[in-house]
Biopython code that builds the backbone (N, CA, C, O; Angstrom):
import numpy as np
from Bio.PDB.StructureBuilder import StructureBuilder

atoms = [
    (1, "UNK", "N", (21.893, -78.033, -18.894)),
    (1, "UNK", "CA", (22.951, -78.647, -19.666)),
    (1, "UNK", "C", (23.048, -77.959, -21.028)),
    (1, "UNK", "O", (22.000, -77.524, -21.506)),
    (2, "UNK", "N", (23.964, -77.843, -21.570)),
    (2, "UNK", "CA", (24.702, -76.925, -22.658)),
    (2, "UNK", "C", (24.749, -77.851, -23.903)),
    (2, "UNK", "O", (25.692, -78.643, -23.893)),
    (3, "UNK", "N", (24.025, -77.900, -24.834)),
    (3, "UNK", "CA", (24.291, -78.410, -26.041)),
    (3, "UNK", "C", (25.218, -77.907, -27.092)),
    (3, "UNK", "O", (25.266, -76.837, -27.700)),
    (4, "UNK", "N", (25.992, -79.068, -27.130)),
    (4, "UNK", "CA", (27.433, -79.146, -28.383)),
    (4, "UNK", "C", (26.846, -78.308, -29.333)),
    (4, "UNK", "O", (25.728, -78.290, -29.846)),
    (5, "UNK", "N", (28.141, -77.416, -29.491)),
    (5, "UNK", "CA", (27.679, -76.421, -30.898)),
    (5, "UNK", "C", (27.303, -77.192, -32.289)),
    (5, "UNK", "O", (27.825, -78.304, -32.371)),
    (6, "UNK", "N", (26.571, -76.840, -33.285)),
    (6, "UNK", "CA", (25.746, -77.118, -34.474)),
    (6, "UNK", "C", (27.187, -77.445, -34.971)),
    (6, "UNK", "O", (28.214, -76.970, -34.484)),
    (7, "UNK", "N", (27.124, -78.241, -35.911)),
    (7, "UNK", "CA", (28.393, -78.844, -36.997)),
    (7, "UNK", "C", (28.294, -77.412, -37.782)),
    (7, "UNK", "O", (27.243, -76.793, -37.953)),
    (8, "UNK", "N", (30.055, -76.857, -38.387)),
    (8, "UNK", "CA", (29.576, -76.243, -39.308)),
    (8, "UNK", "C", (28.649, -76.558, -40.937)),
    (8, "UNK", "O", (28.404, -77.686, -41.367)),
    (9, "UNK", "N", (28.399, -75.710, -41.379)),
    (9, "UNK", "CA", (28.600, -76.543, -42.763)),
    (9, "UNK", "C", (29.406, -76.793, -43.659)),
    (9, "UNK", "O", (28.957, -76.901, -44.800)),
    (10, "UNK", "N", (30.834, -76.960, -43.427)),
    (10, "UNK", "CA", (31.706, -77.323, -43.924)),
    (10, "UNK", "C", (31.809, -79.133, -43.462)),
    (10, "UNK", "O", (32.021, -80.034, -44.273)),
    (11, "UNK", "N", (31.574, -79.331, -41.826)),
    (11, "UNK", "CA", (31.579, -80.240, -41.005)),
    (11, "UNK", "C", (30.105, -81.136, -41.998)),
    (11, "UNK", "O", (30.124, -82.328, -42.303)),
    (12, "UNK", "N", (29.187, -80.340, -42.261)),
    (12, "UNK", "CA", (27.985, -81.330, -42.671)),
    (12, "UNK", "C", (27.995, -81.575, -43.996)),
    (12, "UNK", "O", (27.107, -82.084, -44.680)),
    (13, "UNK", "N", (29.176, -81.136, -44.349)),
    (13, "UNK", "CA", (28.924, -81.679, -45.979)),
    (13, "UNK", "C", (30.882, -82.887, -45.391)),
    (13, "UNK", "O", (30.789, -84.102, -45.212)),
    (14, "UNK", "N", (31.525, -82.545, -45.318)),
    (14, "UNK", "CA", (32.816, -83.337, -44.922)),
    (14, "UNK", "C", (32.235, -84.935, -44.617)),
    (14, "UNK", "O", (32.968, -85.783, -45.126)),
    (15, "UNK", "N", (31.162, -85.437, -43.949)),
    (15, "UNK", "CA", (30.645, -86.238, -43.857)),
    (15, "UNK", "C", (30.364, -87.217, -44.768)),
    (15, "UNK", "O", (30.453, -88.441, -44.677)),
    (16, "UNK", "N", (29.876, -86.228, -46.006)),
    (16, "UNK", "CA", (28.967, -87.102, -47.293)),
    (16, "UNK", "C", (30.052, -87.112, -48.153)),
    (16, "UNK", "O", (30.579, -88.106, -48.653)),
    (17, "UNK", "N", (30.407, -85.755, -48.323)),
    (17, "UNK", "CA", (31.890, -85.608, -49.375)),
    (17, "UNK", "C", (32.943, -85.392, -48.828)),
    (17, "UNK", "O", (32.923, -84.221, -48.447)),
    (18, "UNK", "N", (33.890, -85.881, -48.565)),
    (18, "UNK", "CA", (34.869, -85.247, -47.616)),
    (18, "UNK", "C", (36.028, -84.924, -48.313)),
    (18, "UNK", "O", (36.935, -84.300, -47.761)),
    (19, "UNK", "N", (36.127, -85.511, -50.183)),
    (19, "UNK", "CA", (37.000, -84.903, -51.288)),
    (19, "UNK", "C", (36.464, -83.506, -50.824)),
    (19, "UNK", "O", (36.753, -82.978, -49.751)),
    (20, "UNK", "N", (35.946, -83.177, -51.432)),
    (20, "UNK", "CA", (35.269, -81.431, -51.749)),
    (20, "UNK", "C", (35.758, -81.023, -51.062)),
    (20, "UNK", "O", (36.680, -80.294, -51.426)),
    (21, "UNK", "N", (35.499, -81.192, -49.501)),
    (21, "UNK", "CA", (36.210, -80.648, -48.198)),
    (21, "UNK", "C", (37.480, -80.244, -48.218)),
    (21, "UNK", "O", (37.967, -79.161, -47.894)),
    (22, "UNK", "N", (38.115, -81.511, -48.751)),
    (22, "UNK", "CA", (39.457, -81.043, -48.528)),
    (22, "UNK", "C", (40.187, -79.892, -49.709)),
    (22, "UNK", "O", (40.879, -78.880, -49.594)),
    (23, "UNK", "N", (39.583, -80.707, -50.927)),
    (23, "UNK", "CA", (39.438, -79.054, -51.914)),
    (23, "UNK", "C", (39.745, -78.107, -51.755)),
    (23, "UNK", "O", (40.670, -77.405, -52.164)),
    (24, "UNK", "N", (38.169, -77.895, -50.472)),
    (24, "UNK", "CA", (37.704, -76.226, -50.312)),
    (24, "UNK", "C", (38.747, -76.263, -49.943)),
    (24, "UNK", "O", (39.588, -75.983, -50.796)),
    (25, "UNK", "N", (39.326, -76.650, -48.382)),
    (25, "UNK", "CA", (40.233, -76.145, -47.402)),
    (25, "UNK", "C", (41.763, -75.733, -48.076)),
    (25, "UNK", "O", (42.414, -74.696, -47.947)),
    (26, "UNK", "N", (42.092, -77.133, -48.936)),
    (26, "UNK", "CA", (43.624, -77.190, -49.937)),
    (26, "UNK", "C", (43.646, -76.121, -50.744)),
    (26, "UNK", "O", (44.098, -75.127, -50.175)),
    (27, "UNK", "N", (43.355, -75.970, -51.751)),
    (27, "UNK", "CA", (43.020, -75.764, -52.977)),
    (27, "UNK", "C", (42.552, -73.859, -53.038)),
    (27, "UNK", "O", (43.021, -72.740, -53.247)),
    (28, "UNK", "N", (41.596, -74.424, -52.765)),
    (28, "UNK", "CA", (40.628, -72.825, -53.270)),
    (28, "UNK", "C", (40.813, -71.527, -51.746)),
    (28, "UNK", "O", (40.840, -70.300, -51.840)),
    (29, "UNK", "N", (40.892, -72.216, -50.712)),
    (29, "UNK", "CA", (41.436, -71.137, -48.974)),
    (29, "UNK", "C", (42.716, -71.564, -49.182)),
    (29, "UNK", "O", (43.532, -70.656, -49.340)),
    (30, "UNK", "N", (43.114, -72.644, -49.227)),
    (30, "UNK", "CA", (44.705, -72.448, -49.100)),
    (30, "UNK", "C", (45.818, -72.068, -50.379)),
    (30, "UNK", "O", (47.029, -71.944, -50.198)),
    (31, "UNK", "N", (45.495, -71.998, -50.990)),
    (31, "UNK", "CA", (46.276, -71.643, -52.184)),
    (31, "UNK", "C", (45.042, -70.668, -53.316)),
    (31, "UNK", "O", (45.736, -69.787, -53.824)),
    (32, "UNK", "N", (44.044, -70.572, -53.677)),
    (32, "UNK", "CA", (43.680, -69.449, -54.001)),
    (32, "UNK", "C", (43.418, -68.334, -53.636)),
    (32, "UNK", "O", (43.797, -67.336, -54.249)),
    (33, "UNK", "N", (42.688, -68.302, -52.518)),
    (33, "UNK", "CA", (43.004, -67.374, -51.668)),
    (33, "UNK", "C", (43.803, -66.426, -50.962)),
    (33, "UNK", "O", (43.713, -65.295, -50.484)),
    (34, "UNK", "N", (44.742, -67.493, -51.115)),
    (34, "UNK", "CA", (46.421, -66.580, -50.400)),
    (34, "UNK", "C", (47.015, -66.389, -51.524)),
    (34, "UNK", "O", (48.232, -66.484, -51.367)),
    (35, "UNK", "N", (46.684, -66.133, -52.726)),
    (35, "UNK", "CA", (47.392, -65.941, -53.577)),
    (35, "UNK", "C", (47.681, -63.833, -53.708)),
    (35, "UNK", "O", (46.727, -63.063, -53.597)),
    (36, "UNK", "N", (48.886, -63.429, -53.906)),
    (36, "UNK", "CA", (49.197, -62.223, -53.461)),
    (36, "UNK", "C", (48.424, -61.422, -54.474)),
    (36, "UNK", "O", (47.767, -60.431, -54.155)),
    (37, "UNK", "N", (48.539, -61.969, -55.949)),
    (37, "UNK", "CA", (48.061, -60.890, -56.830)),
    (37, "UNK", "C", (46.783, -59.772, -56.822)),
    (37, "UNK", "O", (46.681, -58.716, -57.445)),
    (38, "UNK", "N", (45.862, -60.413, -55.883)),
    (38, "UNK", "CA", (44.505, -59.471, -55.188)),
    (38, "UNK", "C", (44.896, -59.426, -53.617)),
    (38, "UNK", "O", (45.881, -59.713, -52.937)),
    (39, "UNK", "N", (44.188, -59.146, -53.503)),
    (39, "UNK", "CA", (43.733, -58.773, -52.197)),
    (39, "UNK", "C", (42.914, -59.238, -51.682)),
    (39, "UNK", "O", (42.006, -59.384, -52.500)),
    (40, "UNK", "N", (42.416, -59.893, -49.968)),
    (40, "UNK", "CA", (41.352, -60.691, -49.542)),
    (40, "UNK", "C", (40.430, -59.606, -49.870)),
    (40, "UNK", "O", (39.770, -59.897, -50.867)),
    (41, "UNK", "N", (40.158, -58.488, -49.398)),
    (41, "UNK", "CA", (39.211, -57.385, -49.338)),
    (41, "UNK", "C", (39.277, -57.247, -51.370)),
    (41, "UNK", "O", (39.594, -56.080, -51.600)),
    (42, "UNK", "N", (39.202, -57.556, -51.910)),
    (42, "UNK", "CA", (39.223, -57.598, -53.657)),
    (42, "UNK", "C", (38.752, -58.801, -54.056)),
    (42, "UNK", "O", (37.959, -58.880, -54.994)),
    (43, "UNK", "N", (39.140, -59.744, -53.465)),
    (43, "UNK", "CA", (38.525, -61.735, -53.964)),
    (43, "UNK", "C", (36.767, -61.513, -53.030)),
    (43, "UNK", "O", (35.657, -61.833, -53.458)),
    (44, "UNK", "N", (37.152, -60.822, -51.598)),
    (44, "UNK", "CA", (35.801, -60.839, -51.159)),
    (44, "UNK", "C", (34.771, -60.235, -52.423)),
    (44, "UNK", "O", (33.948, -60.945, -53.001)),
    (45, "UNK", "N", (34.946, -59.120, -52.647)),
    (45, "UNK", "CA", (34.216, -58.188, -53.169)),
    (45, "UNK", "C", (33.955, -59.199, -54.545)),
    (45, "UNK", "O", (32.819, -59.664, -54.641)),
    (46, "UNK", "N", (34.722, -59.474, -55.362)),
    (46, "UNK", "CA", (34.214, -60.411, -56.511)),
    (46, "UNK", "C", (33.556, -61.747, -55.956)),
    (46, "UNK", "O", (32.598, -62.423, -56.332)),
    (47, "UNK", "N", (34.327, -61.835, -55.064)),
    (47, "UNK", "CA", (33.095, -63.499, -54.405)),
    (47, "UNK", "C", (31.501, -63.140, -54.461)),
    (47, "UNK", "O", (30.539, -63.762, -54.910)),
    (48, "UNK", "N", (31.634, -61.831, -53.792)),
    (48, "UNK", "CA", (29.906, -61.490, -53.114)),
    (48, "UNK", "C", (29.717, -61.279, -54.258)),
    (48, "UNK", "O", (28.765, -62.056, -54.337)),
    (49, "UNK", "N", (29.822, -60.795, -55.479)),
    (49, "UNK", "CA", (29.222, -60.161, -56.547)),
    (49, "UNK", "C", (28.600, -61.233, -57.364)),
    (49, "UNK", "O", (27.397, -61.215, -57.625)),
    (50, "UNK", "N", (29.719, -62.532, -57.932)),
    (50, "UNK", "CA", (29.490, -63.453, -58.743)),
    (50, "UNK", "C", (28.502, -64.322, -57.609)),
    (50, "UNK", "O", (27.508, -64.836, -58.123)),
    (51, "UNK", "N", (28.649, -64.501, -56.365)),
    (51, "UNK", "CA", (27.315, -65.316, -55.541)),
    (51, "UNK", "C", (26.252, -64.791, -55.611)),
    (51, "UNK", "O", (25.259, -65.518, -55.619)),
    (52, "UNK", "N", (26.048, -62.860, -55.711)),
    (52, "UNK", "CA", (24.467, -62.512, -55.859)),
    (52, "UNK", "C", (24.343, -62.545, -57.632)),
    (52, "UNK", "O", (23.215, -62.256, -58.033)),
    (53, "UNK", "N", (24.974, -62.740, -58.294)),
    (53, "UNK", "CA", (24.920, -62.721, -59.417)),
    (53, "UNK", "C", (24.212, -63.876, -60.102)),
    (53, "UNK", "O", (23.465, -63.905, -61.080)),
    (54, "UNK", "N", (24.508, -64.483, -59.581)),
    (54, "UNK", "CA", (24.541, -66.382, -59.933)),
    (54, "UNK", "C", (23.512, -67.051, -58.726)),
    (54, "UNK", "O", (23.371, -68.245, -58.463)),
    (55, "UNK", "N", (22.863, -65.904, -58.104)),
    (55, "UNK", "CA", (21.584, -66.203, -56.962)),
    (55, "UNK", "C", (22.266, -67.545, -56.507)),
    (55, "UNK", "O", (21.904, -68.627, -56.970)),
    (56, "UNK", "N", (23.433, -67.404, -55.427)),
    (56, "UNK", "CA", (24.037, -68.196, -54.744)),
    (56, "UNK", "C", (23.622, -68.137, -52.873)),
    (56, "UNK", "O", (24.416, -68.437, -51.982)),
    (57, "UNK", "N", (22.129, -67.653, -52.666)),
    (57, "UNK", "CA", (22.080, -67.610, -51.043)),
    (57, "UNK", "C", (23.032, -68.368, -49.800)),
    (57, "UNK", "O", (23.768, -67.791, -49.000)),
    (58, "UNK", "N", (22.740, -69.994, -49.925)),
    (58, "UNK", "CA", (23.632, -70.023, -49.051)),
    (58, "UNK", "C", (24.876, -69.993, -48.703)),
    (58, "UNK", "O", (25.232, -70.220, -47.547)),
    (59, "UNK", "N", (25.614, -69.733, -49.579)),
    (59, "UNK", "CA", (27.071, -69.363, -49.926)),
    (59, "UNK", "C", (27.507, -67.796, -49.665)),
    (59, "UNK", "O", (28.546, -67.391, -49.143)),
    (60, "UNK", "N", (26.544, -67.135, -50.118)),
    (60, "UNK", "CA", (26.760, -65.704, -49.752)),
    (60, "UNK", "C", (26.481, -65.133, -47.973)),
    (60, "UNK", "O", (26.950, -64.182, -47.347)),
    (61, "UNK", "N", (25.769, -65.928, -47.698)),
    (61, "UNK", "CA", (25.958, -65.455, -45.702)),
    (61, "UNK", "C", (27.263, -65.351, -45.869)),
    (61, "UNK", "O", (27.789, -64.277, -46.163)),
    (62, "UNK", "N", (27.918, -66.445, -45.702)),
    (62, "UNK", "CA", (29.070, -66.581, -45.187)),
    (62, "UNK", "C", (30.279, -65.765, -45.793)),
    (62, "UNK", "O", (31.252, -65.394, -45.138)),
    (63, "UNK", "N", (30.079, -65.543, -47.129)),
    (63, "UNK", "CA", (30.826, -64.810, -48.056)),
    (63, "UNK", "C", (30.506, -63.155, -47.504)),
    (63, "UNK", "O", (30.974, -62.095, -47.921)),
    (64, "UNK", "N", (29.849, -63.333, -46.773)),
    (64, "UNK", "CA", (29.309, -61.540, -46.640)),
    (64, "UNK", "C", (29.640, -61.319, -45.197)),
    (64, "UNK", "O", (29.686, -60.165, -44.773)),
    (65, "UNK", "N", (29.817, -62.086, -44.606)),
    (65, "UNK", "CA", (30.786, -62.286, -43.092)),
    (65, "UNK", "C", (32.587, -62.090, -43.640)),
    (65, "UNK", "O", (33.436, -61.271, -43.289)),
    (66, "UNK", "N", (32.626, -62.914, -44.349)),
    (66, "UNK", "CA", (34.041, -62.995, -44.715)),
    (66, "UNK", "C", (34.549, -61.548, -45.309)),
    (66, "UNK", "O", (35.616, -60.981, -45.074)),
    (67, "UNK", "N", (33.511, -61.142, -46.112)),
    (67, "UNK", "CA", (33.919, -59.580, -46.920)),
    (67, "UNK", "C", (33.808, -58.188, -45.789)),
    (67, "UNK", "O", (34.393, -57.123, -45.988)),
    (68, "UNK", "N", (32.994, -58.457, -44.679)),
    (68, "UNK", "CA", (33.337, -57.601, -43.538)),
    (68, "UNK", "C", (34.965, -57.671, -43.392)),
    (68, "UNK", "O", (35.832, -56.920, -43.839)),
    (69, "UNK", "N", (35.049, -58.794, -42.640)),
    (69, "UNK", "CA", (36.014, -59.389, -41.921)),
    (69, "UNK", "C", (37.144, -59.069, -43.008)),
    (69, "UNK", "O", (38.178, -58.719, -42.439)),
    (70, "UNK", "N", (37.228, -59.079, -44.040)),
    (70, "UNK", "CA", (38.380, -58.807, -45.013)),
    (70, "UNK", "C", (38.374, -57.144, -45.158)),
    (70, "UNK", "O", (39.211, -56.430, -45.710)),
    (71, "UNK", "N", (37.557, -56.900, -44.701)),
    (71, "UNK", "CA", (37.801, -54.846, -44.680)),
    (71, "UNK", "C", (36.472, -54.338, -45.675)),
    (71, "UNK", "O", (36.198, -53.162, -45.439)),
    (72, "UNK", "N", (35.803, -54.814, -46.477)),
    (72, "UNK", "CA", (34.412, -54.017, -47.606)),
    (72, "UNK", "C", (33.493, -53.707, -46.131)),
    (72, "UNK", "O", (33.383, -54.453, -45.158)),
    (73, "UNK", "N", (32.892, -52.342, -46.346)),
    (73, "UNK", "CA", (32.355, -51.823, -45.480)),
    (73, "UNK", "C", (30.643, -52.069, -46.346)),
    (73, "UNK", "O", (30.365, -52.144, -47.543)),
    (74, "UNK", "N", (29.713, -52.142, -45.012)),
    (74, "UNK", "CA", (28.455, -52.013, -45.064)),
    (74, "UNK", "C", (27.928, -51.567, -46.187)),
    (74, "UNK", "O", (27.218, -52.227, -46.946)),
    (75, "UNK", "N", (28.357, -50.102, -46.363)),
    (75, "UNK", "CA", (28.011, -49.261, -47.576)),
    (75, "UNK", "C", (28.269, -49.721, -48.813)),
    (75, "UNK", "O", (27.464, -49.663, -49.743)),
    (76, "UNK", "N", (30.084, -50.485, -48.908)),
    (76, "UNK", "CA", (30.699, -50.800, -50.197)),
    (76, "UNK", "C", (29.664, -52.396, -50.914)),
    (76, "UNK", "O", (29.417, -52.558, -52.109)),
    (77, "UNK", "N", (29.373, -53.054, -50.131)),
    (77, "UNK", "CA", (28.301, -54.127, -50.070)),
    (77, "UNK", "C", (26.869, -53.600, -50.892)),
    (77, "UNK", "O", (26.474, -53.904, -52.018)),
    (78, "UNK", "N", (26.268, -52.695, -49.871)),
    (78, "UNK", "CA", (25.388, -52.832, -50.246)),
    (78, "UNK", "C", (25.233, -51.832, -52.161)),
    (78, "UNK", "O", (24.417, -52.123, -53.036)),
    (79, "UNK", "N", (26.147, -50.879, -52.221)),
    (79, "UNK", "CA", (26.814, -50.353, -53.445)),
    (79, "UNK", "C", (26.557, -51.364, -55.012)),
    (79, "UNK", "O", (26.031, -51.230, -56.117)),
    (80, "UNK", "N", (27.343, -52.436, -54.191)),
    (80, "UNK", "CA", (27.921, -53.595, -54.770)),
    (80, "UNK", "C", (26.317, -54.099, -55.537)),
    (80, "UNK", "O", (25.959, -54.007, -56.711)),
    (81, "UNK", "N", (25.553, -54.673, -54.263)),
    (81, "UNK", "CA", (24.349, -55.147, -54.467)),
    (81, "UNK", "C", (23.270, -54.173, -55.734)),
    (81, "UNK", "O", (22.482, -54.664, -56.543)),
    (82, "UNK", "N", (23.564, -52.855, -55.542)),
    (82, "UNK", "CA", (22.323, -51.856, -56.227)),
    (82, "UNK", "C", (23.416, -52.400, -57.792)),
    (82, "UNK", "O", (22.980, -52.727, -58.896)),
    (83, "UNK", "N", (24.685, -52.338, -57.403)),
    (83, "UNK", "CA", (25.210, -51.961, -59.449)),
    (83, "UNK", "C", (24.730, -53.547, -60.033)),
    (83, "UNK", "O", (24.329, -53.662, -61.191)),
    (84, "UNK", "N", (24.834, -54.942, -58.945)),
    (84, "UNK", "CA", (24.250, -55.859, -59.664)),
    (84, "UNK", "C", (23.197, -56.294, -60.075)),
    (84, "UNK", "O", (23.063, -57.140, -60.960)),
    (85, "UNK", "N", (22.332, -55.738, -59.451)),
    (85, "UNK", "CA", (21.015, -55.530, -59.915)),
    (85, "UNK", "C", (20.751, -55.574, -61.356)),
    (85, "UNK", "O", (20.125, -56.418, -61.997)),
    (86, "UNK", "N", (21.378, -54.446, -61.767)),
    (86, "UNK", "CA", (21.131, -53.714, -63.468)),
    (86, "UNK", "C", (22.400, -55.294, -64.098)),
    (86, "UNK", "O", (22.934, -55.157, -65.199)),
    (87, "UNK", "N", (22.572, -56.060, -63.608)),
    (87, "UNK", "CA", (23.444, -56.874, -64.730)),
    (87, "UNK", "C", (22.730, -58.093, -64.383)),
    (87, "UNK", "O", (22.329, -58.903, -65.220)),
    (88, "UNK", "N", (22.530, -58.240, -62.669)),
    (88, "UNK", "CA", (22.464, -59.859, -63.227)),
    (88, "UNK", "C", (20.694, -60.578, -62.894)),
    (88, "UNK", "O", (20.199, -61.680, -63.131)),
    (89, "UNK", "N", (20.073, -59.117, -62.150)),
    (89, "UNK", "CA", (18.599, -59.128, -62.182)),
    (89, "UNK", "C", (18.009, -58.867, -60.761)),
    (89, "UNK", "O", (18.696, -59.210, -59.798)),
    (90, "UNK", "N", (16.672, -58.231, -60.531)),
    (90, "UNK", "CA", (16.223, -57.609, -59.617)),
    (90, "UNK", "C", (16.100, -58.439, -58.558)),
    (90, "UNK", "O", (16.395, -58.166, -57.395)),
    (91, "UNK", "N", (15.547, -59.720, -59.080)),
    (91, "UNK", "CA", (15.299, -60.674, -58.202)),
    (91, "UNK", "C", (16.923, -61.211, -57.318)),
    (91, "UNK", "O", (16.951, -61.346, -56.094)),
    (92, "UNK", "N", (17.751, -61.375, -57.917)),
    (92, "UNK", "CA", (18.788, -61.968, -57.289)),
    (92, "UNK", "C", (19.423, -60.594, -56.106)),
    (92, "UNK", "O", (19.610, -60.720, -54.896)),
    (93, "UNK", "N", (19.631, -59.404, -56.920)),
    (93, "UNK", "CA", (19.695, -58.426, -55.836)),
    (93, "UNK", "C", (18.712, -58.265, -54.674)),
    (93, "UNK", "O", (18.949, -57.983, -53.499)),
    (94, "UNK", "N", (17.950, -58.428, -55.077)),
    (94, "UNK", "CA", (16.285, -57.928, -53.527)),
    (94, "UNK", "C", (17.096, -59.251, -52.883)),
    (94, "UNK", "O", (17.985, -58.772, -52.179)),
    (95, "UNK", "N", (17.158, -60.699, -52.832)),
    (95, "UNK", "CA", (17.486, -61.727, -52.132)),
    (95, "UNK", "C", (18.815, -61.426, -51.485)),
    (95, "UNK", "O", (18.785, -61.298, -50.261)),
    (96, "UNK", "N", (19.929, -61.297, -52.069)),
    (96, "UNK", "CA", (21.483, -60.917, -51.830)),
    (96, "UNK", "C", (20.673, -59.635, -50.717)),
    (96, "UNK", "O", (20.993, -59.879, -49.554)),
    (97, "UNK", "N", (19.841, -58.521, -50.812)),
    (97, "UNK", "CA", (19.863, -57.292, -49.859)),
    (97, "UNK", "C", (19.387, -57.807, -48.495)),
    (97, "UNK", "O", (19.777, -57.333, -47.428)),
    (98, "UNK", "N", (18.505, -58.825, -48.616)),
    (98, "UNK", "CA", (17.619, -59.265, -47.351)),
    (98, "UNK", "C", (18.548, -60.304, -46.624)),
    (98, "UNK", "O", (18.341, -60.496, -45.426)),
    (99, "UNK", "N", (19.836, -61.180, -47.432)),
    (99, "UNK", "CA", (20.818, -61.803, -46.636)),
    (99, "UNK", "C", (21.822, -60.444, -46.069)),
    (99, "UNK", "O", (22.475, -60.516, -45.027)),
    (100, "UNK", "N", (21.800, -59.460, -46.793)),
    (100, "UNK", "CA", (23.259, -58.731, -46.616)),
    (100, "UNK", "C", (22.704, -57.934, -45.361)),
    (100, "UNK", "O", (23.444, -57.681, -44.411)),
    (101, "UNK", "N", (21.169, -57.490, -45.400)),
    (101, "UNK", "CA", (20.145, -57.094, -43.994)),
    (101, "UNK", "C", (20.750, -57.699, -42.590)),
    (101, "UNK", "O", (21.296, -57.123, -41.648)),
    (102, "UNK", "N", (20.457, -59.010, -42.803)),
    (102, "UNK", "CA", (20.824, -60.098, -41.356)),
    (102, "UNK", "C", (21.969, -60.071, -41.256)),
    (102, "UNK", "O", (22.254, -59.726, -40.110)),
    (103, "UNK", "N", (23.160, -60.323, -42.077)),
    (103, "UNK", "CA", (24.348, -59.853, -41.835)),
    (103, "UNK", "C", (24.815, -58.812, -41.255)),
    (103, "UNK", "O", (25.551, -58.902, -40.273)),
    (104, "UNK", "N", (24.384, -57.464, -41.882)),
    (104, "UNK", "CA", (24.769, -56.374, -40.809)),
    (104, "UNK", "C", (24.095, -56.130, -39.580)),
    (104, "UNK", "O", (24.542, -55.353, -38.736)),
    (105, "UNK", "N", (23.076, -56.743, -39.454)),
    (105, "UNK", "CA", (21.917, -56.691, -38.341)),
    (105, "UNK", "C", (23.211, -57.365, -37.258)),
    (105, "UNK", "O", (23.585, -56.722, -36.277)),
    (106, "UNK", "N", (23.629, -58.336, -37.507)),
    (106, "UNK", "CA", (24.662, -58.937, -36.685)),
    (106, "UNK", "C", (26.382, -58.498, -36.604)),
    (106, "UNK", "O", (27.304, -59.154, -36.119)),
    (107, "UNK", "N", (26.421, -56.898, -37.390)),
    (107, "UNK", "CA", (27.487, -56.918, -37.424)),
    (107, "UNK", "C", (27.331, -55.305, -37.358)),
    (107, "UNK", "O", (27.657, -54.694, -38.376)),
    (108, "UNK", "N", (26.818, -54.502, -36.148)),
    (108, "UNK", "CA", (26.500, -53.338, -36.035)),
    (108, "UNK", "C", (27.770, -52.251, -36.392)),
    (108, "UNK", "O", (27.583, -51.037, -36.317)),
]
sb = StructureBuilder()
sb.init_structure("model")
sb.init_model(0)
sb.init_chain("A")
sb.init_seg("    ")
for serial, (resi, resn, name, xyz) in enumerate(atoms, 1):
    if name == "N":
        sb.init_residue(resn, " ", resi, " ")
    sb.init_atom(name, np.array(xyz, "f"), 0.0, 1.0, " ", f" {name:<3s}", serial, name[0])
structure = sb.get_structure()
């Protein structure tokens, strides 16, 4: 027998907060996001930066799926990761490299 897929975590926080939820979904994906003046592949790239910046782990998986998926290549990522280093500290880069690791590990 086949067990029901895991809630996302959007689904496991919608539960407790389900304002926020709708937020995220309204607000910040539906209207910041689609906003024309950048580019998804440009909001990605500042997303991932200010999340390893601001030692944001579980936010950045998903942000580092999304910045594939929006067009930043492997290389431009991990680029990304070495220049933040020197600004926002060694420690938050080494963490951001070992999520951005499993990410491409899954995204050959």
């Amino acid at each position: 027998m086949t067990q029901p897929p895991a809630p996302s975590p959007r689904d496991r926080v919608r539960a407790t907060v389900p304002k926020l939820i709708e937020l995220t979904d309204d607000v910040l994906f539906g209207d910041i996001w689609e906003r024309p003046e950048l580019s998804k592949r440009d909001r990605s790239l500042i997303t991932i930066a200010v999340l390893t910046a601001t030692y944001r782990p579980e936010q950045l998986k998903g942000h580092l799926q999304r910045a594939l998926d929006n067009g930043l290549t492997q290389t431009e990522i991990s680029e990304m990761i070495t220049h933040v280093a020197f600004y926002a500290g060694w420690p938050s880069a080494m963490s951001a490299a070992n999520i951005a690791r499993d990410i491409f590990d899954a995204n050959p």
